[in-house]
C-alpha positions in Angstrom: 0.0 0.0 0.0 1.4 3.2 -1.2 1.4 6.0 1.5 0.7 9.6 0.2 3.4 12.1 2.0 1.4 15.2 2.5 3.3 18.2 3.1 2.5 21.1 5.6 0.6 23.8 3.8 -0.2 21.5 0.8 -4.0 21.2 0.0 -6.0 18.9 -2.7 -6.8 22.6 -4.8 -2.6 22.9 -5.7 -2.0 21.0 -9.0 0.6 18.7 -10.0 4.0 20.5 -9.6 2.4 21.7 -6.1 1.5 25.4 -6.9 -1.3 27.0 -5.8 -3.7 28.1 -8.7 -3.8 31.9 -9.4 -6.8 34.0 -8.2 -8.3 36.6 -10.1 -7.1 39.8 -9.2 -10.8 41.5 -7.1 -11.3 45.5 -8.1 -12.8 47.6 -5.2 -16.5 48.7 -6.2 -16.0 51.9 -8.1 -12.6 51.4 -9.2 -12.1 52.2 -13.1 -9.2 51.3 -14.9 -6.9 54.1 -15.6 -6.5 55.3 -19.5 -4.1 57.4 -21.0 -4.9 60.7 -20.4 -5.9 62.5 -24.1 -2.3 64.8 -25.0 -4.8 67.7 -24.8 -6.7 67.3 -21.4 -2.7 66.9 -20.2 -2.1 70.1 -21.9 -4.9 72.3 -20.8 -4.5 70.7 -17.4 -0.6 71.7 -17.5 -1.3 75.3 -19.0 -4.2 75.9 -16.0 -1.7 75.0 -13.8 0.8 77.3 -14.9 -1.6 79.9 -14.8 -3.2 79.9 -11.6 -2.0 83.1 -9.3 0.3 85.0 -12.4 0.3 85.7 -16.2 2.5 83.9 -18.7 3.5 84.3 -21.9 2.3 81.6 -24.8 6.2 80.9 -24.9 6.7 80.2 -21.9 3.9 77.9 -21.8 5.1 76.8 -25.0 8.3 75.5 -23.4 6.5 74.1 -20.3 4.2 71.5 -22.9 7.5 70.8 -25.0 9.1 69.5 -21.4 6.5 67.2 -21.0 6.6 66.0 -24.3 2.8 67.3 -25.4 3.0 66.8 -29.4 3.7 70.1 -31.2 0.7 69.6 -33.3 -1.6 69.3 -30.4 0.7 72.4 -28.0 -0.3 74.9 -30.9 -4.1 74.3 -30.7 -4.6 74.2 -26.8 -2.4 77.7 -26.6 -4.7 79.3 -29.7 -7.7 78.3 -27.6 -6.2 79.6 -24.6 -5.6 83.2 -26.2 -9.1 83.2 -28.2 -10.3 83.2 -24.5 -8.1 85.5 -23.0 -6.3 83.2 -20.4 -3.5 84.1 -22.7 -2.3 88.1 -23.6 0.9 88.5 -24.2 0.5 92.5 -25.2 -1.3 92.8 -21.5 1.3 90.7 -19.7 4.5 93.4 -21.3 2.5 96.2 -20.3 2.0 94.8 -16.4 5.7 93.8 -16.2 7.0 97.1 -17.5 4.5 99.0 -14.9 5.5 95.9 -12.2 9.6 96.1 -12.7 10.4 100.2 -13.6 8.0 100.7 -10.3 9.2 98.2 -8.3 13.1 98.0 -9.2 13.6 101.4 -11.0 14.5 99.1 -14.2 14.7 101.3 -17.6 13.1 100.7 -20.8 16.5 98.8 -22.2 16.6 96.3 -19.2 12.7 96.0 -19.5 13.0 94.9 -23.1 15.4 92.4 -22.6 13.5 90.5 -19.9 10.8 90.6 -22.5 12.3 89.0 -25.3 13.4 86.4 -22.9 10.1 85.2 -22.2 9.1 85.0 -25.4 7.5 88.2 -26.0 7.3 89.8 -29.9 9.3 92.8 -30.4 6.7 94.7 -31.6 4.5 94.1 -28.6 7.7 94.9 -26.3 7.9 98.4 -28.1 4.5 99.1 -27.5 5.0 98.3 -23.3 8.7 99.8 -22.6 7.0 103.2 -25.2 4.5 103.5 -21.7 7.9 104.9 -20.3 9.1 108.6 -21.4 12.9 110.3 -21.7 11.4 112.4 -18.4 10.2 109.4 -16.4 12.8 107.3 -17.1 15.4 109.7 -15.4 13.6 110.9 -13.0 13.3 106.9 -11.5 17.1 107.0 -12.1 17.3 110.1 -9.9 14.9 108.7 -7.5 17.6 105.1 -7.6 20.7 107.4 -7.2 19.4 109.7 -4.2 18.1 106.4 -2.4 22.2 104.7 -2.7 24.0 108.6 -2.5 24.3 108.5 1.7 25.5 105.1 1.5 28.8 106.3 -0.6 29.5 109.3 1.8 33.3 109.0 3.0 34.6 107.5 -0.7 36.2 109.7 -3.3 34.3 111.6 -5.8 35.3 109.4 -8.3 34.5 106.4 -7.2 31.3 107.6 -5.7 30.4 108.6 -9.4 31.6 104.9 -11.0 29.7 103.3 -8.7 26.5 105.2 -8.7 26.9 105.1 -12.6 27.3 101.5 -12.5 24.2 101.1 -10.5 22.2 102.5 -13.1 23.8 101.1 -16.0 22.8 97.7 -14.6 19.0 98.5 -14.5 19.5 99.2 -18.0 20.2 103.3 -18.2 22.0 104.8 -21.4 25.6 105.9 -19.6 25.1 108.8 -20.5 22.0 109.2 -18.4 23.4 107.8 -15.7 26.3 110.0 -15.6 24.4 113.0 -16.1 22.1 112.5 -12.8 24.8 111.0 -10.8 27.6 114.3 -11.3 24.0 116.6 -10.4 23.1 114.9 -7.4 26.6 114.7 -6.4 26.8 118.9 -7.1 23.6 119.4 -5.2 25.2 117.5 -2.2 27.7 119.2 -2.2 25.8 122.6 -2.1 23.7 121.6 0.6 26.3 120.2 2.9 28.6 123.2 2.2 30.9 122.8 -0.2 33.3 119.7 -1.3 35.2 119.9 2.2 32.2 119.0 4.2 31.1 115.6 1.6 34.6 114.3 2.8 35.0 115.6 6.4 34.2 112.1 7.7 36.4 110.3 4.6 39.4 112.4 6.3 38.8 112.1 9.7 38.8 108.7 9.8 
C-alpha cells in the first residue's frame, strides 16, 4: 500500500507541480481602470496650472508642454484656444511687467526689453509696453535710484562715488550717458547743501 506524504501547507486545490492556482485579481467597487490621459486634457490641465495666481507668456507655456513632451501639433491648438479666451495676452502681460519692474526695481526701458524678449515676448508688442515709459520718467526713477544709494557712498572719493553710482544705473539698464548726467547733479547738489566739497569728505578724512 502506497502512503501519500502530505506536506505542511499543501491542499488537494494545488496542482501537480504543487502550486497553488492563481486568483483573479478582485477591483474595489467603483474602481475604473486608468486610460491614457488624451495629450490635450494633459495640456490644458498643464497650462491651467501654470496659470493659476500669475500671467505667462504663450512661450513660456510653450516651453512648459515641450518638457512634458505634449506633441507640437496638439501644444499649438490648446495655446490658440487659450488666447481666443483670453487666459492668454501676451501685449497685457509686457504692459503689467514694465508697470510691475520700472516701479518696483527702477528698471529702464532697455533692461525692460530684454526681460521681455526672454520670455518670449514679440518685439513689436515689447515696443509698445517699454513706449508707456518717457525720456522724463525714465530719469527721474534714475534720480529717485541714485538719491536712495548717495548716503551710502558718503566718505569714498568723488570718483569712485560717481563709478559706482553710474554703474548702478547702468545695470537697471540706463543709457551711460543718463546715468552720468544724474549721478555728477546729485553729487553737485550734495555738495551745495552740505557746504561745499570739504564738508562731503570731512568724515572720509577724519577717519
Amino acid at each position: 500500500m502506497v502512503r501519500r506524504t502530505e506536506w505542511p501547507g499543501a491542499t488537494d486545490s494545488e496542482d501537480s507541480e504543487g502550486e497553488r492556482p492563481r486568483q483573479p485579481v478582485k477591483r474595489q467597487p467603483g474602481e475604473r481602470t486608468q486610460k491614457p490621459q488624451d495629450p490635450a486634457e494633459q495640456a490644458r490641465a498643464i497650462c491651467l496650472r501654470l496659470l493659476t495666481g500669475t500671467a505667462r507668456t504663450r512661450k513660456q507655456l510653450a516651453d512648459a508642454l515641450s518638457k512634458r513632451e505634449i506633441p507640437e501639433e496638439v501644444s499649438e491648438e490648446v495655446l490658440s484656444r487659450f488666447e481666443e479666451v483670453g487666459l492668454i495676452d501676451d501685449a497685457a502681460f509686457a504692459d503689467a511687467w514694465v508697470e510691475s519692474r520700472h516701479r518696483g526695481r527702477g528698471l529702464a526701458r532697455r533692461a525692460l526689453a530684454r526681460e521681455l524678449r526672454t520670455k518670449g515676448v514679440d518685439s513689436e508688442l515689447i515696443d509698445e509696453a517699454v513706449g508707456q515709459l518717457d525720456s522724463e520718467q525714465e530719469e527721474e526713477t534714475a534720480r529717485e535710484l541714485v538719491a536712495r544709494r548717495l548716503p551710502s557712498t558718503r566718505g569714498l572719493e568723488r570718483d569712485k562715488r560717481l563709478r559706482r553710482l553710474a554703474g548702478m544705473l547702468a545695470r537697471k539698464g540706463y543709457p551711460e550717458g543718463t546715468a552720468l548726467r544724474v549721478v555728477r547733479r546729485a553729487l553737485e547738489e550734495e555738495s551745495e547743501e552740505l557746504g561745499g566739497d570739504d564738508a562731503v569728505f570731512s568724515d572720509h578724512e577724519s577717519a
